[in-house]
mmCIF file as gemmi writes it, N, C-alpha and C atoms, coordinates in Angstrom:
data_model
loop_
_atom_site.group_PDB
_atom_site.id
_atom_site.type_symbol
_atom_site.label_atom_id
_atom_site.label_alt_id
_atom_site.label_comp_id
_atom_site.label_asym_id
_atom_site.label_entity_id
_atom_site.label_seq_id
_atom_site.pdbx_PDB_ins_code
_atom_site.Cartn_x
_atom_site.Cartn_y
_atom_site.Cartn_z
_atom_site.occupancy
_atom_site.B_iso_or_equiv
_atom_site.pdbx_formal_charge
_atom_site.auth_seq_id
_atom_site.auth_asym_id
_atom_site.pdbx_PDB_model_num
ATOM 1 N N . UNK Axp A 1 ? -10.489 -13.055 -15.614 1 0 ? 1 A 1
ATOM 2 C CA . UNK Axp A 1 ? -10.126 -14.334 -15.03 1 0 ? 1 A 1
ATOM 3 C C . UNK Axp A 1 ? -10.986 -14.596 -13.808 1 0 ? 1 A 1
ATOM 4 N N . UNK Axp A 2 ? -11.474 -15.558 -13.893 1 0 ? 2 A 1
ATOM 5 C CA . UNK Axp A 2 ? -12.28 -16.137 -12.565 1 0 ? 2 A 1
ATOM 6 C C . UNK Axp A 2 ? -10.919 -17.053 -11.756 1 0 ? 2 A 1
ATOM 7 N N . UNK Axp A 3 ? -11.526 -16.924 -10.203 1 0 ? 3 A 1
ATOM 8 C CA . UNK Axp A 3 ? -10.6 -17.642 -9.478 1 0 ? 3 A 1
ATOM 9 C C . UNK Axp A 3 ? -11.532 -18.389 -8.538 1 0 ? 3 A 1
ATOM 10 N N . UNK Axp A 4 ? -11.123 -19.21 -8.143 1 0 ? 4 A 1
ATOM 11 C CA . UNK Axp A 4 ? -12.071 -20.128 -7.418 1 0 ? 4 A 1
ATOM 12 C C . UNK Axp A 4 ? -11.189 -20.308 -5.759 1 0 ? 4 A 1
ATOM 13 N N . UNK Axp A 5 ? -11.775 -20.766 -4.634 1 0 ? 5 A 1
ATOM 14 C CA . UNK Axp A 5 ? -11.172 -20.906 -3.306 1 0 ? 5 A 1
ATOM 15 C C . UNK Axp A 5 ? -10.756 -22.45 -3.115 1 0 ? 5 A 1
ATOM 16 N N . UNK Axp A 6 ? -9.408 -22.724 -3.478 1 0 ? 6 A 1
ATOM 17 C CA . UNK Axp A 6 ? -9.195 -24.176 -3.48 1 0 ? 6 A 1
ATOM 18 C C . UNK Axp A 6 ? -7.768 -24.054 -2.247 1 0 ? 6 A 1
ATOM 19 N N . UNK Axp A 7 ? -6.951 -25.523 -2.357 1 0 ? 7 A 1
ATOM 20 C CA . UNK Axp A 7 ? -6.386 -25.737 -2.076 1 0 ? 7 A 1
ATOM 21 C C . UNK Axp A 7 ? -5.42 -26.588 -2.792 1 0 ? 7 A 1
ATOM 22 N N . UNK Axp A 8 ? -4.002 -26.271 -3.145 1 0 ? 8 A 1
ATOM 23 C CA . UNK Axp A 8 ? -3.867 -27.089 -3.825 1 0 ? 8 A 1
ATOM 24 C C . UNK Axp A 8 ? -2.415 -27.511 -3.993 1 0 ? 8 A 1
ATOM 25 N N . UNK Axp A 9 ? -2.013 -28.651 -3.905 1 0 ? 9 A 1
ATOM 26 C CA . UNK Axp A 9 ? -0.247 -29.129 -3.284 1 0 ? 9 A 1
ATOM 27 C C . UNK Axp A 9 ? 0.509 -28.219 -4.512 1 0 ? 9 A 1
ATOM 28 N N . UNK Axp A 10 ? 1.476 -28.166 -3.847 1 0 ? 10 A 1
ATOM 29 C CA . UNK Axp A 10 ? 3.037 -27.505 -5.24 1 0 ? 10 A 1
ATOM 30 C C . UNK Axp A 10 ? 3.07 -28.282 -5.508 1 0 ? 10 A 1
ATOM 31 N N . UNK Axp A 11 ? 3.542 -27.647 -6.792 1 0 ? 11 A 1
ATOM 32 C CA . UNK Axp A 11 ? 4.19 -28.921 -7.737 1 0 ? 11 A 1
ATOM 33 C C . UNK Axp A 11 ? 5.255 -29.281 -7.419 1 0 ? 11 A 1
ATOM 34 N N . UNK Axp A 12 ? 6.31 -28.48 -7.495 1 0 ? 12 A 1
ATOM 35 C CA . UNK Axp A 12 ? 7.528 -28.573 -6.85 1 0 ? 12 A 1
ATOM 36 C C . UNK Axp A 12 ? 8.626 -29.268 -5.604 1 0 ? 12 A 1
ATOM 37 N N . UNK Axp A 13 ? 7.522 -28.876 -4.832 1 0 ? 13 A 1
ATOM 38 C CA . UNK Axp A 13 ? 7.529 -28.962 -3.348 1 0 ? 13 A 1
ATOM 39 C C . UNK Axp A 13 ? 7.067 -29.569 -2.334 1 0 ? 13 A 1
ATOM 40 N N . UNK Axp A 14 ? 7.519 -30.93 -1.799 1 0 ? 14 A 1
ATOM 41 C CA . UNK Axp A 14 ? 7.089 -32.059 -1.254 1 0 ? 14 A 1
ATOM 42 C C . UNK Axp A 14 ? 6.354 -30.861 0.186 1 0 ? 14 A 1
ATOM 43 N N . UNK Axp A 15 ? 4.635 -31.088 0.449 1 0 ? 15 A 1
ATOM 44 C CA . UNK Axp A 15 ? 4.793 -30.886 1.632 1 0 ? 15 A 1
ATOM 45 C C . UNK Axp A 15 ? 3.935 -29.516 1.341 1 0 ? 15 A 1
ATOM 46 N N . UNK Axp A 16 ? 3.997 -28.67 0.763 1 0 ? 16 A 1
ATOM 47 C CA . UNK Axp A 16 ? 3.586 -27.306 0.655 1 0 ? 16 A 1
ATOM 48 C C . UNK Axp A 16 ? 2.234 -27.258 -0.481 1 0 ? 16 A 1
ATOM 49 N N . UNK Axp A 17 ? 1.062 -25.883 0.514 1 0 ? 17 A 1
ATOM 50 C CA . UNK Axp A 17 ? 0.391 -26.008 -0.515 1 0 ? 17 A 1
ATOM 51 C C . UNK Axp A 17 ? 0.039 -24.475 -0.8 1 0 ? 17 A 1
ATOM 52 N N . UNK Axp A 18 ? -0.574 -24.379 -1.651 1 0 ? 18 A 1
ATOM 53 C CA . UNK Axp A 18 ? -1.108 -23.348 -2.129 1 0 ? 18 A 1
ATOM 54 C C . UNK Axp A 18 ? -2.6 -22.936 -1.384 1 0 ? 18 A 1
ATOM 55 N N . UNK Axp A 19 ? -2.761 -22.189 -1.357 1 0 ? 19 A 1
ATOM 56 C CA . UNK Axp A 19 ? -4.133 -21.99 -0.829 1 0 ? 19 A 1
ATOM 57 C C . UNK Axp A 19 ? -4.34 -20.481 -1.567 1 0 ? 19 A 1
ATOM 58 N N . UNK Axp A 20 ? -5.28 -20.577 -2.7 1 0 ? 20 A 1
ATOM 59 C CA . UNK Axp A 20 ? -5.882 -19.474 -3.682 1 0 ? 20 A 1
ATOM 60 C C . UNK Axp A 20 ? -7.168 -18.864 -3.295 1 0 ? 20 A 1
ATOM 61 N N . UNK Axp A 21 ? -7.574 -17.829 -3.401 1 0 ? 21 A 1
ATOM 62 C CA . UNK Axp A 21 ? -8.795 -17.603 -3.145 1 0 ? 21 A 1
ATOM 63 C C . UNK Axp A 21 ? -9.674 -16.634 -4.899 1 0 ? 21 A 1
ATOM 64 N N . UNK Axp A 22 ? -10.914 -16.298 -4.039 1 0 ? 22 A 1
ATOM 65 C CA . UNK Axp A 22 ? -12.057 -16.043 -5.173 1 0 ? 22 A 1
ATOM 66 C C . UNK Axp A 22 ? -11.725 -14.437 -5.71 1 0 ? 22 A 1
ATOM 67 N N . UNK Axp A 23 ? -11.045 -13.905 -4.381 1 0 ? 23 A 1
ATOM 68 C CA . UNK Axp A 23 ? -10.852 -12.635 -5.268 1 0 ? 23 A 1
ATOM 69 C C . UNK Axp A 23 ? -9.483 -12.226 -5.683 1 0 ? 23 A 1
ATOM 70 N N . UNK Axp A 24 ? -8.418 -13.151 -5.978 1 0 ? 24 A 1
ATOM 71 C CA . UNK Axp A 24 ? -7.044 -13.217 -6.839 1 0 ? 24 A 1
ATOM 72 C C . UNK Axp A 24 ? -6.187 -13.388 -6.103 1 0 ? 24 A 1
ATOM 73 N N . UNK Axp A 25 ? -6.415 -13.21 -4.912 1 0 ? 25 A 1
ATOM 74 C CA . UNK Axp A 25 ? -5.014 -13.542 -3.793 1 0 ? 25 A 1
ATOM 75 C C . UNK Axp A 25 ? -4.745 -14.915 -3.687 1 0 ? 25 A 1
ATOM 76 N N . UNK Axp A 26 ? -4.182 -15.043 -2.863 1 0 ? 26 A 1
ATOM 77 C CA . UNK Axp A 26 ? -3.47 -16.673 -2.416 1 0 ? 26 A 1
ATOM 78 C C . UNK Axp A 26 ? -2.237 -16.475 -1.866 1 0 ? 26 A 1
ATOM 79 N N . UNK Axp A 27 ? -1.944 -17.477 -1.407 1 0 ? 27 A 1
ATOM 80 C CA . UNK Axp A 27 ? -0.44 -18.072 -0.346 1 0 ? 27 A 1
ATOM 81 C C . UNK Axp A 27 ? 0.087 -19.197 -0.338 1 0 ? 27 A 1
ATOM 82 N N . UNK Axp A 28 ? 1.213 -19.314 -0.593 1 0 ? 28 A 1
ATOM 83 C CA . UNK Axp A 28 ? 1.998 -20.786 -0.48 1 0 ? 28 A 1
ATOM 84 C C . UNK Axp A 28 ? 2.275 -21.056 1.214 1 0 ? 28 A 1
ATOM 85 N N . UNK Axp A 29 ? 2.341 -21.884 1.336 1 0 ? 29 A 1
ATOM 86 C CA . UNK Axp A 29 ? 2.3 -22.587 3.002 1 0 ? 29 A 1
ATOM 87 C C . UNK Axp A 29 ? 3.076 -23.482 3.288 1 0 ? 29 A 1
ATOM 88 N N . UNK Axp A 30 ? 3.817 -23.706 4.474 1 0 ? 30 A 1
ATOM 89 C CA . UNK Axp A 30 ? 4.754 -25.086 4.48 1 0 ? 30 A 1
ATOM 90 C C . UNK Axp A 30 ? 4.1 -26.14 4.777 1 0 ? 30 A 1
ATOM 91 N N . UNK Axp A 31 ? 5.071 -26.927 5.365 1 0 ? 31 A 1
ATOM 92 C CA . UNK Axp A 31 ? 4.52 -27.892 6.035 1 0 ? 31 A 1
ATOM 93 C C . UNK Axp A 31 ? 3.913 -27.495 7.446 1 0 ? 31 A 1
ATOM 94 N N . UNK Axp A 32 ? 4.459 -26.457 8.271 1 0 ? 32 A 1
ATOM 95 C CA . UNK Axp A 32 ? 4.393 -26.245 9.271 1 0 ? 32 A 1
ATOM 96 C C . UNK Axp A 32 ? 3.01 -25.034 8.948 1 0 ? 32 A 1
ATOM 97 N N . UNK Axp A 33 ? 2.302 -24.738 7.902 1 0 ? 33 A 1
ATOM 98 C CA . UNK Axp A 33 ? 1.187 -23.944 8.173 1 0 ? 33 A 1
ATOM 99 C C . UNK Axp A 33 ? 1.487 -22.228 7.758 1 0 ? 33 A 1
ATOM 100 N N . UNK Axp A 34 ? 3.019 -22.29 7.946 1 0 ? 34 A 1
ATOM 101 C CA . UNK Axp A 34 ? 3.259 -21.101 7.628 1 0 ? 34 A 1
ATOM 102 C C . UNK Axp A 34 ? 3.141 -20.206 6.521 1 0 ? 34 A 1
ATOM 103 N N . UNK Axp A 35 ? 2.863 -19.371 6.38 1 0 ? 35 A 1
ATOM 104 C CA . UNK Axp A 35 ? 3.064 -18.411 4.954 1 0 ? 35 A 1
ATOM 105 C C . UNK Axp A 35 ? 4.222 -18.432 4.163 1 0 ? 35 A 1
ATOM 106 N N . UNK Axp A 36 ? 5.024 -18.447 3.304 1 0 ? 36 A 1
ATOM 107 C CA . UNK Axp A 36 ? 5.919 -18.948 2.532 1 0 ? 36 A 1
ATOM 108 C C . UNK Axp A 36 ? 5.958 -17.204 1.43 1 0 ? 36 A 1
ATOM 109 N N . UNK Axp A 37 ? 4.724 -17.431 0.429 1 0 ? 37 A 1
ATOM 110 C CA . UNK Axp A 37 ? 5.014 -16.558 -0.29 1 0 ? 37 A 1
ATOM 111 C C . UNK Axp A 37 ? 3.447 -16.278 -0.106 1 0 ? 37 A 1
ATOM 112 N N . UNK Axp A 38 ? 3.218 -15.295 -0.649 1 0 ? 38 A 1
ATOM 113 C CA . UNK Axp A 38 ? 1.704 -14.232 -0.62 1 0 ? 38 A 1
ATOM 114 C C . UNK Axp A 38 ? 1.565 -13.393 -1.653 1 0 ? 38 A 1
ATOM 115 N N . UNK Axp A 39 ? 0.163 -13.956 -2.472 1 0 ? 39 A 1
ATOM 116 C CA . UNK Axp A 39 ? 0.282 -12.787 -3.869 1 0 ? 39 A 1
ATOM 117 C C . UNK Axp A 39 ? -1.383 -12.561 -3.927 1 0 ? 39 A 1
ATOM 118 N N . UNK Axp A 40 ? -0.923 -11.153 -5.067 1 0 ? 40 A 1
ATOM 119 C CA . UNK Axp A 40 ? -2.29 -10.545 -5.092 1 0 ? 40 A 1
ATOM 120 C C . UNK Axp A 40 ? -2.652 -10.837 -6.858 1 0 ? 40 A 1
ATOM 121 N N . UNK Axp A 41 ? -3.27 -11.39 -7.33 1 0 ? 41 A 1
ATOM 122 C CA . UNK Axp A 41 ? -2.994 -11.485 -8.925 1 0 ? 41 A 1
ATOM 123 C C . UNK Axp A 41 ? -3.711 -10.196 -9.643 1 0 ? 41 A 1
ATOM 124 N N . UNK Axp A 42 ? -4.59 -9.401 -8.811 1 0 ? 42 A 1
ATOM 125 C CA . UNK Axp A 42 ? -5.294 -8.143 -8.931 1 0 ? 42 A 1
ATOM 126 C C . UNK Axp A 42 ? -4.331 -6.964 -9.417 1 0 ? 42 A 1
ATOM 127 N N . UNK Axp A 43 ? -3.318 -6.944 -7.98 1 0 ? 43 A 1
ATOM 128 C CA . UNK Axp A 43 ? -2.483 -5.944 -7.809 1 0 ? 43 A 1
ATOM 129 C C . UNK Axp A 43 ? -1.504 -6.446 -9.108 1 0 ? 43 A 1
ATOM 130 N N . UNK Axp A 44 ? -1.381 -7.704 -9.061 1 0 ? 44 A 1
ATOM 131 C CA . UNK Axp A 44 ? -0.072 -8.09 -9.952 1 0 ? 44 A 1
ATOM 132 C C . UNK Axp A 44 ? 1.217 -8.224 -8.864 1 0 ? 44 A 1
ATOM 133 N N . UNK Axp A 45 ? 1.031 -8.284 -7.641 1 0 ? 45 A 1
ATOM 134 C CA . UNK Axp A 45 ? 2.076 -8.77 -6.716 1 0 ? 45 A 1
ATOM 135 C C . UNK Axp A 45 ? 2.371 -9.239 -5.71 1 0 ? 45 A 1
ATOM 136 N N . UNK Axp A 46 ? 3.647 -9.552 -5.185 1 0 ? 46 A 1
ATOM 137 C CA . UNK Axp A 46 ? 4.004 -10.694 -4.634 1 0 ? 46 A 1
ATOM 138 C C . UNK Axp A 46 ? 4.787 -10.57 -3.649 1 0 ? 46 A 1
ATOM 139 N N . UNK Axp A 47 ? 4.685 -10.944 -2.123 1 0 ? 47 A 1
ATOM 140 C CA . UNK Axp A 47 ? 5.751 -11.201 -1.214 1 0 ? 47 A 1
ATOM 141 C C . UNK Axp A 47 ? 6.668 -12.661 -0.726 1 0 ? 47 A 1
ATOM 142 N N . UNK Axp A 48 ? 7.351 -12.553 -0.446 1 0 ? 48 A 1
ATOM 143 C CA . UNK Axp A 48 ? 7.985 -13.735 0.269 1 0 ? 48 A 1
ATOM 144 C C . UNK Axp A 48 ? 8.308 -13.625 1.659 1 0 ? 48 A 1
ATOM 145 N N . UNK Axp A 49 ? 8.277 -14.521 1.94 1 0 ? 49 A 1
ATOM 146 C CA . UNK Axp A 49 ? 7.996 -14.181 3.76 1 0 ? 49 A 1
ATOM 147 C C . UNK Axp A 49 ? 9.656 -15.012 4.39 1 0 ? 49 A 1
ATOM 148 N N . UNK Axp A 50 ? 10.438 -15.171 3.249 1 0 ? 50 A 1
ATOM 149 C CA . UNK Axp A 50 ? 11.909 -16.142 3.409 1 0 ? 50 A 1
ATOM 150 C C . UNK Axp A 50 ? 12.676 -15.406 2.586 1 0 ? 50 A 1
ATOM 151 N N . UNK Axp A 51 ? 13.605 -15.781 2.999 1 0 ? 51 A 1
ATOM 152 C CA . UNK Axp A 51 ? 15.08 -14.229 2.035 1 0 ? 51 A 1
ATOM 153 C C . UNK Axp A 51 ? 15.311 -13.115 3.236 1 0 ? 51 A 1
ATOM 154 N N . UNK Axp A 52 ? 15.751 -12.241 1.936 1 0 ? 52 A 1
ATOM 155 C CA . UNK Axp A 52 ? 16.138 -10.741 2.709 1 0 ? 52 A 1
ATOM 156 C C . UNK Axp A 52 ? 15.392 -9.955 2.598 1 0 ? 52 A 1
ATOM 157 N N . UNK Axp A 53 ? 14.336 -9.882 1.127 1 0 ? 53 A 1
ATOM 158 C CA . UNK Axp A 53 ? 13.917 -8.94 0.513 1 0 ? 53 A 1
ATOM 159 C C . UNK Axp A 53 ? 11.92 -9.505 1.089 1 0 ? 53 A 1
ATOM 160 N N . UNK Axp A 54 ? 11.579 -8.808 1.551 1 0 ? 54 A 1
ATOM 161 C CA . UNK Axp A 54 ? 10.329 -9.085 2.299 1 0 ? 54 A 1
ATOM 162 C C . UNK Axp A 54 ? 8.894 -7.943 1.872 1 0 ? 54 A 1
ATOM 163 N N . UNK Axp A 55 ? 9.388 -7.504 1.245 1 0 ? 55 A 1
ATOM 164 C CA . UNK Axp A 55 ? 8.539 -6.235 0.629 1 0 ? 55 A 1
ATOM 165 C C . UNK Axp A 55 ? 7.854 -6.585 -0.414 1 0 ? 55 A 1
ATOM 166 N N . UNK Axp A 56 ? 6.43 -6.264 -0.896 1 0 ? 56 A 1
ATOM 167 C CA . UNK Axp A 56 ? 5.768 -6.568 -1.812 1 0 ? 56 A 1
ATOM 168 C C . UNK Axp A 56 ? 6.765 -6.259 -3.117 1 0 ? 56 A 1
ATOM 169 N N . UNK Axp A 57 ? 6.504 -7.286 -4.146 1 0 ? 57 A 1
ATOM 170 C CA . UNK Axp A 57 ? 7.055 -6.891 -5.528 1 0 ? 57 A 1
ATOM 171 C C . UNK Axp A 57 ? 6.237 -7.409 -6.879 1 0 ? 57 A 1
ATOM 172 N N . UNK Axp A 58 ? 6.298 -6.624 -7.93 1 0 ? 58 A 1
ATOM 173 C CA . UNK Axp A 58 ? 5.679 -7.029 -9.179 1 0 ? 58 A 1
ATOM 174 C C . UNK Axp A 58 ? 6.208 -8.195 -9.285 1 0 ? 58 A 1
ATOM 175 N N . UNK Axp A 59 ? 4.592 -9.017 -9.999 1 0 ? 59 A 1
ATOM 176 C CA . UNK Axp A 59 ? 4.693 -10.267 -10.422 1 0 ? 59 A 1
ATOM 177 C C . UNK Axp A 59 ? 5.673 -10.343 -11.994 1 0 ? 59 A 1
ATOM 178 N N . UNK Axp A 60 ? 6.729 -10.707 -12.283 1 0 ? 60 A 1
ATOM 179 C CA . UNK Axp A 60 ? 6.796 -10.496 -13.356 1 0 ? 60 A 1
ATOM 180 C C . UNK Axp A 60 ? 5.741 -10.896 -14.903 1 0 ? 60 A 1
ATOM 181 N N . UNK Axp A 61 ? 6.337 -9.624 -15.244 1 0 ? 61 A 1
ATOM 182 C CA . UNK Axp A 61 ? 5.482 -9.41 -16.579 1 0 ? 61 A 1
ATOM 183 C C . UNK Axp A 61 ? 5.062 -10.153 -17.347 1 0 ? 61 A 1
ATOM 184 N N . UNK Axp A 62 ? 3.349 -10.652 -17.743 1 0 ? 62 A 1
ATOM 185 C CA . UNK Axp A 62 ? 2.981 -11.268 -18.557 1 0 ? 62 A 1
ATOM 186 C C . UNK Axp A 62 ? 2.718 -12.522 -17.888 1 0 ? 62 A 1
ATOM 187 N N . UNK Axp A 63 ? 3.253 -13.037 -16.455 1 0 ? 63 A 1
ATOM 188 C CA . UNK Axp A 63 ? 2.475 -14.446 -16.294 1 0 ? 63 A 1
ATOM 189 C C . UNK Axp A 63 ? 1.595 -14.335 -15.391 1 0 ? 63 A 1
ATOM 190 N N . UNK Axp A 64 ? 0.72 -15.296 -15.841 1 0 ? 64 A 1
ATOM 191 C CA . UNK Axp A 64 ? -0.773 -15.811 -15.323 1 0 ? 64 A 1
ATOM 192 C C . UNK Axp A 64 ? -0.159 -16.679 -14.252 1 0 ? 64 A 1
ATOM 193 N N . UNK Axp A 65 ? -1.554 -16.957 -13.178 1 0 ? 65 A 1
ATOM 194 C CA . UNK Axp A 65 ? -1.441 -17.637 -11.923 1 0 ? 65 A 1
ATOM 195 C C . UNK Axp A 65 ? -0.385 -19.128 -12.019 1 0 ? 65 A 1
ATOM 196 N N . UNK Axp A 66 ? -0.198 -19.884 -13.003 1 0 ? 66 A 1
ATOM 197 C CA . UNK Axp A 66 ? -0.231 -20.63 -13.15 1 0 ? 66 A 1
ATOM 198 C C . UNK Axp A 66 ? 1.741 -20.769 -13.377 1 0 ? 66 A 1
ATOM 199 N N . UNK Axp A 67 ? 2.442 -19.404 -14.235 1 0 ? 67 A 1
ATOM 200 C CA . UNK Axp A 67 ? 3.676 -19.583 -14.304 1 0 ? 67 A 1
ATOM 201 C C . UNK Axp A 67 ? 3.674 -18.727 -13.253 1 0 ? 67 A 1
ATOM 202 N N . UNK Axp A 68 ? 3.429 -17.664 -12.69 1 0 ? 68 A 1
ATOM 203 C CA . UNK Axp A 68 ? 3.552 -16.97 -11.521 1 0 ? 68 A 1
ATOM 204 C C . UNK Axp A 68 ? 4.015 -18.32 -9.802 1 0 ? 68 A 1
ATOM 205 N N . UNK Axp A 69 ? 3.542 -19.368 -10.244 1 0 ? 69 A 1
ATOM 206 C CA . UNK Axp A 69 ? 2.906 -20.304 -9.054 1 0 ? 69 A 1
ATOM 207 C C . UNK Axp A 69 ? 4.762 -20.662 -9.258 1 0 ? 69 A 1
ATOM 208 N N . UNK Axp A 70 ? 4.917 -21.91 -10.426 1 0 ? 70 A 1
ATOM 209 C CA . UNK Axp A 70 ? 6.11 -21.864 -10.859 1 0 ? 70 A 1
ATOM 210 C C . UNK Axp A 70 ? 7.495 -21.366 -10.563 1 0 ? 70 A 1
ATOM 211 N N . UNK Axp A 71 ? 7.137 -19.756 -11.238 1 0 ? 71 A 1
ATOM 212 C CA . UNK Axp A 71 ? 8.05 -18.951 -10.606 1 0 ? 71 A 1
ATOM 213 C C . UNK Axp A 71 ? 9.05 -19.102 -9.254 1 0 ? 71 A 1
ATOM 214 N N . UNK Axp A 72 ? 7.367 -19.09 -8.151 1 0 ? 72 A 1
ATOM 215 C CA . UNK Axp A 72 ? 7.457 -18.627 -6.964 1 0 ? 72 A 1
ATOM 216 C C . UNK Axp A 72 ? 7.89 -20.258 -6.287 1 0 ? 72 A 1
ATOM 217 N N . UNK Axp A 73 ? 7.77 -20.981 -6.885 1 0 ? 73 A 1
ATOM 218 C CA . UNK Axp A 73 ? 8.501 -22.509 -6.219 1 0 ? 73 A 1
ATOM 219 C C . UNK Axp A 73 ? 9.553 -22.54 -6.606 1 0 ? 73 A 1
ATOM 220 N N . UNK Axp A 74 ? 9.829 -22.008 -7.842 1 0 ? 74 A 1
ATOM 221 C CA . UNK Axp A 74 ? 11.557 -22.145 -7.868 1 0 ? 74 A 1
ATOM 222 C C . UNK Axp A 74 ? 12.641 -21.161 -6.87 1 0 ? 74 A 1
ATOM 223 N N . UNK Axp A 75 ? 11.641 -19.808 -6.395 1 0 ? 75 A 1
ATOM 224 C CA . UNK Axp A 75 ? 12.451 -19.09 -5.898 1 0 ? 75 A 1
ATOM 225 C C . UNK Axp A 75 ? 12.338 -19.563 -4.293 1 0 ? 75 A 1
ATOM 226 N N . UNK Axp A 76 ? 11.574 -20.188 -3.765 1 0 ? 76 A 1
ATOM 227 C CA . UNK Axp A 76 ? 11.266 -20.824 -3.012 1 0 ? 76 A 1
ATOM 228 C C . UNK Axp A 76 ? 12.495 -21.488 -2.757 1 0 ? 76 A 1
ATOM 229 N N . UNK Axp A 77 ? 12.52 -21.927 -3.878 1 0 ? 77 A 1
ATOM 230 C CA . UNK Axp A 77 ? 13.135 -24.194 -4.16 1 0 ? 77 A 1
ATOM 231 C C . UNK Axp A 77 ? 14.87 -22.966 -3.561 1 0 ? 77 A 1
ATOM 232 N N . UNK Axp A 78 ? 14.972 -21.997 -4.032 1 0 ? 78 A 1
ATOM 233 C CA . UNK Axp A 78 ? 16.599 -21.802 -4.779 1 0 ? 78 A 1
ATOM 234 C C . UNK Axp A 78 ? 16.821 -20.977 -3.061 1 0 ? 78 A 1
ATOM 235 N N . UNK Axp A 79 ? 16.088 -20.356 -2.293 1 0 ? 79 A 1
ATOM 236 C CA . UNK Axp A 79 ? 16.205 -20.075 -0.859 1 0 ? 79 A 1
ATOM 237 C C . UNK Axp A 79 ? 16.018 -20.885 -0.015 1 0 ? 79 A 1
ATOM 238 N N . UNK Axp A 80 ? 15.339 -21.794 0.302 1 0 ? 80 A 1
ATOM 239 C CA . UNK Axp A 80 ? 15.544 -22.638 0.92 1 0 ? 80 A 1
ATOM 240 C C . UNK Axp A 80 ? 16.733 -23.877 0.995 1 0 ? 80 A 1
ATOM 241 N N . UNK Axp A 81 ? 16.67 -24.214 -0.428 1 0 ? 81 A 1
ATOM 242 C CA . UNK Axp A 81 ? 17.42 -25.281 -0.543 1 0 ? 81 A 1
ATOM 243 C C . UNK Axp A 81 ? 16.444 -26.061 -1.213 1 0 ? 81 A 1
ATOM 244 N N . UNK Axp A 82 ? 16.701 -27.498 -1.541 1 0 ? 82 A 1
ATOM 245 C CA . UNK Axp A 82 ? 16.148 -27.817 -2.926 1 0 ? 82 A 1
ATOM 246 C C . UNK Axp A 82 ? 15.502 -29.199 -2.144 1 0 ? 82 A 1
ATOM 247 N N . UNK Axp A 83 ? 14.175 -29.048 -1.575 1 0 ? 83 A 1
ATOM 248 C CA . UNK Axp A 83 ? 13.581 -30.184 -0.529 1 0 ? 83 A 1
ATOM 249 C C . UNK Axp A 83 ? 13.608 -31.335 -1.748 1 0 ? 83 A 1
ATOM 250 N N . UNK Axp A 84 ? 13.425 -32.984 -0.804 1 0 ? 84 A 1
ATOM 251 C CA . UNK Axp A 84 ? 13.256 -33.665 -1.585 1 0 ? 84 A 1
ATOM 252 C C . UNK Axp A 84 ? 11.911 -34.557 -1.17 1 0 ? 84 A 1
């Protein structure tokens, strides 16, 4: 998989973006700039920087950047509260 250095809004999530880079990592961001969630697509994993649980964890099994992204806005969407 090639990855490219973009930027790029959630889908989900009024306000938040993604910011991916060339060698598999990336970070979701708020509005305020902050780190949100942080993944390695190399390693295959993932932190959240909101919740309880703050420790790197496997991406679950079998998804690509793209349901991984998904994933991570719904768990987002379901800790925070459901922005509109």
């Amino acid at each position: 998989m090639i990855y490219e250095n973009e930027n790029i809004p959630a889908e989900t999530i009024p306000h938040y973006m993604w910011m991916q880079c060339e060698d598999g990592s990336g970070s979701l961001h708020n509005e305020n700039q902050d780190i949100v969630v942080e993944y390695d697509m190399v390693l295959r994993q993932y932190r959240m920087y909101i919740g309880r649980n703050q420790n790197w964890r496997d991406i679950p099994g079998g998804y690509m950047l793209k349901l991984f992204k998904a994933f991570a806005e719904e768990e987002v969407r379901r800790i925070i509260g459901n922005p509109s």
